[in-house]
Legacy VTK file of the C-alpha trace (Angstrom):
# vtk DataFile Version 3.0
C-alpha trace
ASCII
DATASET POLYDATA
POINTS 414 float
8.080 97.476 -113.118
9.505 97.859 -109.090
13.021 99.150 -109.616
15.696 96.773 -108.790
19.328 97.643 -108.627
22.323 94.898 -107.941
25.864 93.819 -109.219
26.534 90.772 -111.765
29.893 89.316 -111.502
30.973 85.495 -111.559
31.571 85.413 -107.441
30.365 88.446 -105.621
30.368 86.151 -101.586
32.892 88.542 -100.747
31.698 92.245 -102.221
31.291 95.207 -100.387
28.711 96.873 -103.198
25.719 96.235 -101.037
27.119 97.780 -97.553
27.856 100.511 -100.108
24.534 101.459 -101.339
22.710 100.754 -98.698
24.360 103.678 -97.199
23.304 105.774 -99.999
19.515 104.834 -100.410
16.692 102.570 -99.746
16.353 100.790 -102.565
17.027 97.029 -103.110
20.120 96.126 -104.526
21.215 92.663 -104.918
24.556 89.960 -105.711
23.900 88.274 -108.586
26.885 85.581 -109.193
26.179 84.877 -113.152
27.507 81.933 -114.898
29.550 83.113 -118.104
27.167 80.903 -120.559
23.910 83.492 -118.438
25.561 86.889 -118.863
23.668 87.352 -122.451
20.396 85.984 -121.369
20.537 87.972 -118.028
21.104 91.127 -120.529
18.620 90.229 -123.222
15.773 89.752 -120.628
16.648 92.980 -118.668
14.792 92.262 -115.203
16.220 95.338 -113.886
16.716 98.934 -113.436
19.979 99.442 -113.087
23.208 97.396 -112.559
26.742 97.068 -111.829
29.409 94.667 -113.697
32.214 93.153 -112.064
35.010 90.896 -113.125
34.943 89.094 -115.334
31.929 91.147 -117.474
32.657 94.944 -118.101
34.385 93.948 -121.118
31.354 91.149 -121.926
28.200 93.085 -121.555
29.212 95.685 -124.035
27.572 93.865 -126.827
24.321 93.876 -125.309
24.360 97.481 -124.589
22.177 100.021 -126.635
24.488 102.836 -125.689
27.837 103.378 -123.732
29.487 106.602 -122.408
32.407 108.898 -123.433
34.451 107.280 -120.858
33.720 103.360 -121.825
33.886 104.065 -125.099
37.760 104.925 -124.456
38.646 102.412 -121.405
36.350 99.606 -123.642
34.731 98.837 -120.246
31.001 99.025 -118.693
30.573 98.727 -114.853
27.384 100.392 -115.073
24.385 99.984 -116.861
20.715 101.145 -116.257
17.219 99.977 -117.944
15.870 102.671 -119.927
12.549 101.712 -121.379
13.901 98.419 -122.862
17.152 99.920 -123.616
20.112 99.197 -122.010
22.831 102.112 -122.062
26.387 101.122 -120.187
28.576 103.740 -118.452
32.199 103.559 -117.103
32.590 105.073 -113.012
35.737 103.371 -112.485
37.461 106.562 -114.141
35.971 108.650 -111.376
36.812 105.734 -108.482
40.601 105.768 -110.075
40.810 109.502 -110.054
39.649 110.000 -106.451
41.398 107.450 -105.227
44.967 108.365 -106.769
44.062 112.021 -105.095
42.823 110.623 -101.348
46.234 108.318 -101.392
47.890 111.860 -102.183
50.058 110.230 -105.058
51.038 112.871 -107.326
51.082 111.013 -111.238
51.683 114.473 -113.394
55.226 114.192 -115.184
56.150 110.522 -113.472
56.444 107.419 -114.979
54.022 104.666 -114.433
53.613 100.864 -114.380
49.995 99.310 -114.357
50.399 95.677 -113.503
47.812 93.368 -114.955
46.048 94.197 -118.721
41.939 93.917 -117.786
39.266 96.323 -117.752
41.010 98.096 -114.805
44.419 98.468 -116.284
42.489 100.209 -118.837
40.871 102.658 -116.628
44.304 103.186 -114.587
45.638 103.994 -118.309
43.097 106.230 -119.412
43.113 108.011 -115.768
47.099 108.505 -115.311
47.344 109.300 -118.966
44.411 112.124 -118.354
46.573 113.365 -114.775
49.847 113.852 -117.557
52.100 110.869 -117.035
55.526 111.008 -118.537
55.284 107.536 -119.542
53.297 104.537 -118.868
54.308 100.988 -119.006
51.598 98.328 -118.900
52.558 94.882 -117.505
51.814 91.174 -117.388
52.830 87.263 -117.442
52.790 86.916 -121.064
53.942 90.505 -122.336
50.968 90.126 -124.638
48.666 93.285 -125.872
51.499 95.661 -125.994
52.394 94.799 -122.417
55.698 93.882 -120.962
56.907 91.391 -118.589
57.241 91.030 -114.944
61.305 90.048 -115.780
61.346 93.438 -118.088
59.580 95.643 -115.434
62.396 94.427 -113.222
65.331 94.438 -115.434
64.447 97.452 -118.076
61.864 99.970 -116.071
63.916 100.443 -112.228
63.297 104.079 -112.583
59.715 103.369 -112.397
57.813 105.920 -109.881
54.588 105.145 -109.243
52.688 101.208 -109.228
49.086 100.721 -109.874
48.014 97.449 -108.962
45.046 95.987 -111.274
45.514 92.417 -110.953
43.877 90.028 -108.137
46.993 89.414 -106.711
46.815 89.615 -102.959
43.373 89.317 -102.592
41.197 87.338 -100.207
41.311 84.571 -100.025
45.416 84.654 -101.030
46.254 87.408 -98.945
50.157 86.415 -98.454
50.752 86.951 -102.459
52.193 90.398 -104.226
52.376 91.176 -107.582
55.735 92.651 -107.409
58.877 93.493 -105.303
59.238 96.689 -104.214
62.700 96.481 -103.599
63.794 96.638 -107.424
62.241 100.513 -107.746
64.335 102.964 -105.614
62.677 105.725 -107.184
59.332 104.852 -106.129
56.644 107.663 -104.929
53.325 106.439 -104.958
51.740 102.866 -104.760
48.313 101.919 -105.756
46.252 98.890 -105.618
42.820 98.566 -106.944
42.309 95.201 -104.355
39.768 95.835 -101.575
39.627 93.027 -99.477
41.880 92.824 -97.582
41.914 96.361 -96.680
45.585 96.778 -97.139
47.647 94.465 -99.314
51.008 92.737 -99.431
51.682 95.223 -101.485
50.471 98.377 -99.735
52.314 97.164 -96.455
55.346 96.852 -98.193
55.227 100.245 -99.314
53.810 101.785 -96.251
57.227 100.345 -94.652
58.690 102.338 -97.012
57.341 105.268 -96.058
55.830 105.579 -99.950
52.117 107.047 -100.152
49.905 104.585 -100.772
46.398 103.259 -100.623
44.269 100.212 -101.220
41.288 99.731 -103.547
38.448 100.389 -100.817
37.899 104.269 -101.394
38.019 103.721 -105.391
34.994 101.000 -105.033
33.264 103.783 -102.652
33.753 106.525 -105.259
32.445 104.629 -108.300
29.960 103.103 -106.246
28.460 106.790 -105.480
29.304 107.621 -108.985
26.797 104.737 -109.633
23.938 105.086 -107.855
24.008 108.920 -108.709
23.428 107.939 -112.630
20.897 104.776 -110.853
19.097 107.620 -109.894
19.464 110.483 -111.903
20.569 112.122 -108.745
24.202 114.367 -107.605
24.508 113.856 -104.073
25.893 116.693 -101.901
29.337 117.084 -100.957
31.023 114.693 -98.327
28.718 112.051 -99.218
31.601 110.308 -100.762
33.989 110.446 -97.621
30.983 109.533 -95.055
30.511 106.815 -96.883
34.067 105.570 -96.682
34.597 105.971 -93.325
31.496 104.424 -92.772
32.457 101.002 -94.258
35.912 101.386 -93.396
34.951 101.181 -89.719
32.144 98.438 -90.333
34.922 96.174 -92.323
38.469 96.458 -90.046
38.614 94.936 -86.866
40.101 95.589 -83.681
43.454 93.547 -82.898
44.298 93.451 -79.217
47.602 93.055 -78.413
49.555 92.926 -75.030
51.068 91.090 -71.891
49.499 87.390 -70.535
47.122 89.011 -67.659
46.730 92.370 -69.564
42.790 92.009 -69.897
42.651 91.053 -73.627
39.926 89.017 -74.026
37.944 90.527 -70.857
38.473 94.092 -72.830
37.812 92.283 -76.382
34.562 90.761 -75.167
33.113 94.161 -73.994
34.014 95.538 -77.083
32.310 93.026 -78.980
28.933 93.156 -77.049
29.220 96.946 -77.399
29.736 96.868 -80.762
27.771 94.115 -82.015
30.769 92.127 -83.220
31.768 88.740 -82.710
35.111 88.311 -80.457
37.594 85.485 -81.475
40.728 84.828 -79.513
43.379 83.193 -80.873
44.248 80.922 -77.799
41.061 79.913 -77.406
41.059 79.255 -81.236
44.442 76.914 -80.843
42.633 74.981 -78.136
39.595 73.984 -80.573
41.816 73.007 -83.000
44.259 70.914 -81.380
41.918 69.942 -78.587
44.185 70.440 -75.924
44.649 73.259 -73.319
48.097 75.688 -74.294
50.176 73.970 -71.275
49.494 70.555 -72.589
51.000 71.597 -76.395
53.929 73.529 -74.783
54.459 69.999 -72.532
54.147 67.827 -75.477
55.483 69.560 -78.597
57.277 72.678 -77.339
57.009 76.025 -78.172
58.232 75.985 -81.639
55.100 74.165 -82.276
53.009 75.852 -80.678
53.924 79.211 -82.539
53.460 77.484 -85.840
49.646 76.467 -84.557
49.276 80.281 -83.632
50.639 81.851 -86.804
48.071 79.578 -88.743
44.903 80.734 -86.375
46.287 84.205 -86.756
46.600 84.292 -90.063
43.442 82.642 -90.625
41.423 85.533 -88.431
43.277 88.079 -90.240
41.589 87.148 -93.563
37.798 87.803 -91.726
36.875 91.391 -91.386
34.674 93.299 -88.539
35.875 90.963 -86.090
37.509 91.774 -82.461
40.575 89.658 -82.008
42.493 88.952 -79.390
46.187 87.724 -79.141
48.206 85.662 -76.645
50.869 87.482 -75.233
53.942 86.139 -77.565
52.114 86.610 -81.102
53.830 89.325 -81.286
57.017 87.537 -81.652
56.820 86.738 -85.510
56.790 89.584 -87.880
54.210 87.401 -89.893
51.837 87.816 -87.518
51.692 91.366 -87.076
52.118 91.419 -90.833
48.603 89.486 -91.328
47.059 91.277 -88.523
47.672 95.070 -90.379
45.607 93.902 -93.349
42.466 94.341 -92.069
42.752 95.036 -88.319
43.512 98.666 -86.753
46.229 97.071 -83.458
45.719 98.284 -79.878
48.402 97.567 -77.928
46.854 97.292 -73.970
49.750 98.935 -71.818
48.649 97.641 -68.538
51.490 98.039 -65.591
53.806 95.421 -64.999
52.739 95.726 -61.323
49.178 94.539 -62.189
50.140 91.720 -64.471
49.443 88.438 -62.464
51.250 84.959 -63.354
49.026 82.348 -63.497
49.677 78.380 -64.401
47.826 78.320 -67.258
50.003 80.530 -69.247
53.339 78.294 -69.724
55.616 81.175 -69.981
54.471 83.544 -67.231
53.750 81.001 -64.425
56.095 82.741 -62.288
56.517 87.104 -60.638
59.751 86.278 -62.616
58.690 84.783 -65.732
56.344 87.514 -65.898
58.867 90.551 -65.407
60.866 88.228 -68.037
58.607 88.803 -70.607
58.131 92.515 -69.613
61.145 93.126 -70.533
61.877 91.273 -73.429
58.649 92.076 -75.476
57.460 95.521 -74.278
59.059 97.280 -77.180
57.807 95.439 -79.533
54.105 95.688 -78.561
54.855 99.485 -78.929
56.642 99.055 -82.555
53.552 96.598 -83.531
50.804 98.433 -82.238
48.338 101.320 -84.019
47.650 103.048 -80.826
49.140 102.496 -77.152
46.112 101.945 -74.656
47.245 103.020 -70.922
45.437 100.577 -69.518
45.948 101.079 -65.637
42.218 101.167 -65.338
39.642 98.758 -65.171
38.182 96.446 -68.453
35.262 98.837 -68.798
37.096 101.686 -69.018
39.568 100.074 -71.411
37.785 99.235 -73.906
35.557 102.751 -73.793
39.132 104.450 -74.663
39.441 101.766 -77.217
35.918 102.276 -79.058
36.445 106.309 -79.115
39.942 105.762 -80.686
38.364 103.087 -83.710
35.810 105.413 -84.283
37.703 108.705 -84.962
LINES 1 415
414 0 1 2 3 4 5 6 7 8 9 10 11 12 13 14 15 16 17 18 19 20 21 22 23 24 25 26 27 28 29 30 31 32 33 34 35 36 37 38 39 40 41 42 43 44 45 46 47 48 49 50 51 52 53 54 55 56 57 58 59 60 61 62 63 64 65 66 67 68 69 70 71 72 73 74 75 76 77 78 79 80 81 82 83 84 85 86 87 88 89 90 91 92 93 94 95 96 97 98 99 100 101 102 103 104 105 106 107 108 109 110 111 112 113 114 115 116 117 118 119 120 121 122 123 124 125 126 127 128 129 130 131 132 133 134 135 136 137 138 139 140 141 142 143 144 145 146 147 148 149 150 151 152 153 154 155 156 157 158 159 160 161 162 163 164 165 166 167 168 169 170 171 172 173 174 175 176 177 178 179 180 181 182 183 184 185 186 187 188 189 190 191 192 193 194 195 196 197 198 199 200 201 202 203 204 205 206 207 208 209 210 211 212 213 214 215 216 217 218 219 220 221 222 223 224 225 226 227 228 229 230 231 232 233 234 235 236 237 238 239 240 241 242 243 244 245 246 247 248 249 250 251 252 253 254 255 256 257 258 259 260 261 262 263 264 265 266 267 268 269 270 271 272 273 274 275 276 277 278 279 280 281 282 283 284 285 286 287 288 289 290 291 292 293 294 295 296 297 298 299 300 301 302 303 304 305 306 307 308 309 310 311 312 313 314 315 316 317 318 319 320 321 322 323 324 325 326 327 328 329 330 331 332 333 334 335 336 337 338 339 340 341 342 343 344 345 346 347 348 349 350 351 352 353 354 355 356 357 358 359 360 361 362 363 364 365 366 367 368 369 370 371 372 373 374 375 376 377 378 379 380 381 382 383 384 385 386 387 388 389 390 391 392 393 394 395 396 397 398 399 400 401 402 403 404 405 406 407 408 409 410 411 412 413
């Protein structure tokens, strides 16, 4: 029988498995979206060698399984299973994915007490993984306080000395990126946030503690380790060490775009498009994105509806583009101007700020509100700090568009 590898989950469009092992070997591995009414005749006829399980099965396919593991025996979850001779034996990787990503966040669980939001297959491996690091005391939550669990309203009234939060729920992922699955603000004695959610790259929830200066870390590097973890038992392989981190960073810098922020006239979507062709990327830019929409040039909706309107138009292109990944974007001048923006933009976009001198910024009609050497030094002024408190990286950009975006591709790929 040719080996074939793949995932089965009920909507896999937006996984990140096959990226995953394709960096690890050449073998095929496949998305298979499965109906829940297919899951047992997918199992019973076993067309393949070995497979991953994804929402909403690792709890399903256990019934079909010859054999499971140590490890989903005690979570009572499967995310891998592999085809031996007609037999199909289930094991659990999420436990290693958990652990190493609670140690890369550098969250420290030993002798703190912890809440895992949601009550699936993950909660149970967040259990069975803080309860193996020593937690003090762990309180599972959800909506209906069922299966031992509390509620949201309890968490908030009864648990306030709660330290660390491991996300296992789908709140805040694509395509509902706005959502969070709790308020930080009700947990002063918070140390450590984690959130199993992948895409985007960084949550609601992981921006709000990141503003808190609490160490945290979305769900990508767990779905890297337990993906390795995987294809090491598809195989009957260990691979060497590293592997696990090269393969991060790897996806990590295929998935998060490149945000360009700055002035009207500082060369954003001149340096954006040269980044794109030298990357292989597609470039969108959000006024040119306005203009499809609306089908009328940006003077013509400042004439006709005003500003207000037209930031309303922008913060719904932006925070459309934010959702994509591996994109270039680049911003008008003012998006910068509403928190929400920048907000969106951080979830999956590393944000260059393009410094170029105020001396080389030249008005033009076009842009509505830096027609003018005055409007233009207006604007300087007024937003120049907050392209610096937005921004991932300053770009001194007193240099030509070539040059730019070279200093902007060696930064991303560090």
């Amino acid at each position: 029988m040719t080996k074939k590898y793949g995932c089965i989950g009920e909507v896999l469009k937006h996984s990140f498995s096959r990226e995953i092992h394709a960096a690890l070997g050449e073998y095929e591995y496949r998305l298979i979206e499965l109906k829940r009414d297919e899951l047992g005749s997918f199992a019973e006829k076993g067309d393949f060698t070995g497979i991953n399980v994804t929402i909403p099965y690792k709890e399903l396919i256990i019934p079909y399984l010859y054999e499971i593991d140590a490890h989903a025996a005690a979570i009572g979850a499967v995310n891998t299973v592999v085809n031996r001779e007609g037999r199909l034996y289930g094991y659990n990787t999420d436990f290693y994915g958990m652990s190493k990503l609670i140690e890369h966040a550098g969250v420290t669980v030993g002798g703190k007490k912890v809440a895992i939001l949601g009550t699936g297959g993950t909660s149970k491996t967040a259990l069975a993984v803080v309860s193996a690091l020593g937690a003090r005391e762990v309180v599972r939550v959800s909506r209906d306080g069922k299966e031992g669990a509390i509620t949201y309203d309890e968490l908030y009234s009864k648990h306030q000395d709660t330290e660390v939060i491991i996300n296992t729920t789908p709140v805040g992922m694509y395509p509902n990126i706005s959502s969070s699955p709790v308020s930080l603000d009700f947990f002063p004695a918070l140390s450590g946030v984690i959130d199993a959610v992948y895409n985007p790259l960084r949550t609601e929830l992981i921006l709000s503690a990141r503003e808190r200066g609490i160490p945290c870390e979305g769900g990508l590097y767990m779905l890297v380790a337990q993906g390795v973890r995987a294809s090491e038992i598809f195989l009957d392989t260990s691979y060497p060490d590293g592997t696990l981190e090269c393969v991060y960073r790897k996806l990590l810098s295929e998935k998060e775009n490149i945000a360009l922020i700055g002035m009207p006239a500082s060369g954003k979507s001149t340096v954006g498009a040269i980044i794109a062709d030298k990357l292989g990327r597609d470039v969108l830019d959000s006024d040119t994105e306005i203009v499809k929409k609306c089908c009328k040039q940006i003077p013509d909706i400042f004439k006709e509806s005003g500003e207000a309107h037209f930031r309303e138009l922008e913060s719904d292109v932006i925070a459309s583009l934010s959702a994509m990944t591996s994109l270039i974007i680049a911003t008008g001048g003012g998006a910068v101007l509403k928190k929400e923006n920048v907000r969106n933009l951080k979830k999956n976009s590393r944000i260059y700020f393009i410094d170029r001198p105020l001396t080389s910024l030249i008005p033009t009609e076009d842009r509505p509100l830096s027609s003018t050497r005055e409007a233009i030094e207006s604007r300087y002024r007024e937003r120049y700090g907050i392209y610096l408190g937005s921004a991932d990286v300053r770009i001194d950009a007193d240099a030509d568009a070539e040059s730019v975006a070279e200093m902007i591709i060696g930064d991303f790929r560090k």
